[in-house]
C-alpha positions as CSV (number, residue, x, y, z in Angstrom):
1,X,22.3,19.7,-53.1
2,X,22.0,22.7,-51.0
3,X,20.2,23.0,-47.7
4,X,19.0,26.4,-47.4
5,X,18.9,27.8,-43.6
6,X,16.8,30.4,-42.0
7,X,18.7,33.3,-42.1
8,X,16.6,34.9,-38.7
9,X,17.4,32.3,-36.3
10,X,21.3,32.5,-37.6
11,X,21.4,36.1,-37.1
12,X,19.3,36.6,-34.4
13,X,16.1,35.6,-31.8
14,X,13.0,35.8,-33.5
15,X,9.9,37.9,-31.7
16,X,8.7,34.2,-30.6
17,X,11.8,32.9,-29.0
18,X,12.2,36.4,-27.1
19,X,8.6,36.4,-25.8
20,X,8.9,33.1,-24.7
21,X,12.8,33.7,-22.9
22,X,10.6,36.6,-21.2
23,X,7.4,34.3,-19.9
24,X,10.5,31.9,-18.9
25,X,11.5,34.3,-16.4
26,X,9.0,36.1,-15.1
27,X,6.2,33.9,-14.6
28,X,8.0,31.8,-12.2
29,X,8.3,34.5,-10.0
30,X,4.2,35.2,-10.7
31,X,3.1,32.4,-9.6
32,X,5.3,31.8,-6.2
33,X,4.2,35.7,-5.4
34,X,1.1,34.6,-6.3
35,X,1.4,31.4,-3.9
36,X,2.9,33.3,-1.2
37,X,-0.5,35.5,-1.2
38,X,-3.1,32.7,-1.3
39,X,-1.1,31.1,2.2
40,X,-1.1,34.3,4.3
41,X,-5.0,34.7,3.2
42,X,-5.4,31.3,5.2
43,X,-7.1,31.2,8.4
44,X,-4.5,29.0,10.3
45,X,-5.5,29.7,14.0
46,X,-8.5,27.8,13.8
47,X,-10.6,30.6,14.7
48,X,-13.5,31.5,12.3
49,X,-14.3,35.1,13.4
50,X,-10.7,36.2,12.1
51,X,-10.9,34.2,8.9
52,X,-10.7,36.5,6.0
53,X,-13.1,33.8,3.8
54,X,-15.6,33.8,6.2
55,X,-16.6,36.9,4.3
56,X,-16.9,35.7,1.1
57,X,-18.3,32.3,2.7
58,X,-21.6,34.7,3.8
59,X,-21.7,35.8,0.5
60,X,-22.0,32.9,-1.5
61,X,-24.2,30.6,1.6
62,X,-27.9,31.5,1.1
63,X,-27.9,29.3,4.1
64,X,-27.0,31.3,6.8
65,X,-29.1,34.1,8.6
66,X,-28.4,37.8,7.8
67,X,-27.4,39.9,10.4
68,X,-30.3,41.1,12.5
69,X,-31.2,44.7,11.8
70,X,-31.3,47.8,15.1
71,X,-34.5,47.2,17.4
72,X,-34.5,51.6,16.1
73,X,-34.3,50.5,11.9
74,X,-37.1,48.2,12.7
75,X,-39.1,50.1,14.9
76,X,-38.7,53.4,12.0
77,X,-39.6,51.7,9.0
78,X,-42.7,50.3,11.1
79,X,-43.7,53.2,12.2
80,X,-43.0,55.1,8.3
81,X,-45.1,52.6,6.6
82,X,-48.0,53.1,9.6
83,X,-47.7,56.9,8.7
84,X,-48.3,56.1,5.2
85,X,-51.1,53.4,5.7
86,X,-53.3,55.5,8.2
87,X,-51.9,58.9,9.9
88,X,-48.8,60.8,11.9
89,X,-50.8,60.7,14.8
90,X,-51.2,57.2,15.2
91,X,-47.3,56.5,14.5
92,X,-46.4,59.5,17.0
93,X,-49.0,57.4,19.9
94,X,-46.8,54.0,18.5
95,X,-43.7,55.8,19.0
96,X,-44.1,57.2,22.7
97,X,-45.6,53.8,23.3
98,X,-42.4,52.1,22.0
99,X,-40.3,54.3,24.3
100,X,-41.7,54.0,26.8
101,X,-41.7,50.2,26.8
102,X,-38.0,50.2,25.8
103,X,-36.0,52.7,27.5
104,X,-33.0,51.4,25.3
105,X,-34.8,53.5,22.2
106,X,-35.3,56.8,23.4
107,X,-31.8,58.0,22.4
108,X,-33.2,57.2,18.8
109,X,-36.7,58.4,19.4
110,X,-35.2,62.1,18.2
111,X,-34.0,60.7,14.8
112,X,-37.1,58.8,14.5
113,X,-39.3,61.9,15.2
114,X,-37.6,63.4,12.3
115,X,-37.7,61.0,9.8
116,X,-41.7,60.6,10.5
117,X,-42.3,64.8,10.3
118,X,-40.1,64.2,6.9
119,X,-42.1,61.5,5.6
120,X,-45.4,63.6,6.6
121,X,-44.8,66.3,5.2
122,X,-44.2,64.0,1.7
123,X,-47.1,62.3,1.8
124,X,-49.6,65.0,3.5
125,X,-48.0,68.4,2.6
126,X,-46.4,70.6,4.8
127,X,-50.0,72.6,6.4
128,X,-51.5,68.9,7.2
129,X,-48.6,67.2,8.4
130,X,-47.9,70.1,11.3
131,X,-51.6,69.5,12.3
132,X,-50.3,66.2,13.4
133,X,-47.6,67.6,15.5
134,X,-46.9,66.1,19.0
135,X,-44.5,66.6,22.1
136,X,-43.3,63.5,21.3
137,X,-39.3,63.1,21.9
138,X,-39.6,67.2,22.8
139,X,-41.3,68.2,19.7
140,X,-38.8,66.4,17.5
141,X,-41.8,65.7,14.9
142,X,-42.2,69.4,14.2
143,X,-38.5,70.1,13.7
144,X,-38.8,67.5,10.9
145,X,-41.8,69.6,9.4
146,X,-40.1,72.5,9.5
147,X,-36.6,70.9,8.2
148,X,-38.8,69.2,5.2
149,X,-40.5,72.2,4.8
150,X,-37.7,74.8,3.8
């Protein structure tokens, strides 16, 4: 009786055995690369505020308070949504009143001014809105007329 033989593996490495000699090699070296990273990613000083997870921690934790927003972001989207509700003039009287009770935002009181002559002139048209203008933050209100205007 004759045992027949594989004539492949006699002559030569099939696609298999070559495909597995290649994952042999390199995927030891994958995963201690691989290893290597995931250590130096570690937080091993102990403090949190250098931690590189502590950013993804915040993202997943529903948990923990979001960062507060700028006394200026607050006081703008206020004072937009009171130009909407009633009128420019009243959000221009709330604006001077705000910097005047907070010296901190009259540095932003300029960019604020803007953004409200913007918005006015979007939700009053262009004639209407400059009837509302004030020397508020030196006439800031009317510069963001005009600038929405043309």
């Amino acid at each position: 009786m004759k045992y027949s033989t594989n004539q492949q593996t006699r002559r030569g490495q099939g696609p298999a055995r070559r495909i597995g000699r290649s994952l042999a090699l390199v995927l030891p070296v994958v995963l201690v690369l691989s290893g290597t990273l995931a250590v130096t990613r570690v937080n091993w000083s102990g403090n949190p505020s250098n931690s590189v997870l502590m950013a993804s921690d915040a993202t997943l934790s529903d948990a923990k308070p979001r960062a507060a927003r700028a006394p200026q972001t607050v006081l703008r989207d206020q004072l937009l949504t009171e130009l909407q509700e009633k009128d420019p003039g009243i959000a221009l009287t709330h604006l001077q009143e705000a910097v005047n009770s907070r010296p901190s935002l009259a540095k932003h009181c300029v960019s604020i001014a803007q953004a409200l002559g913007r918005a006015a002139v979007r939700v009053y048209g262009p004639t209407r809105a400059q009837s509302y203008t004030r020397p508020v933050c030196d006439t800031s209100f009317a510069t963001g007329v005009a600038a929405a205007r043309g």
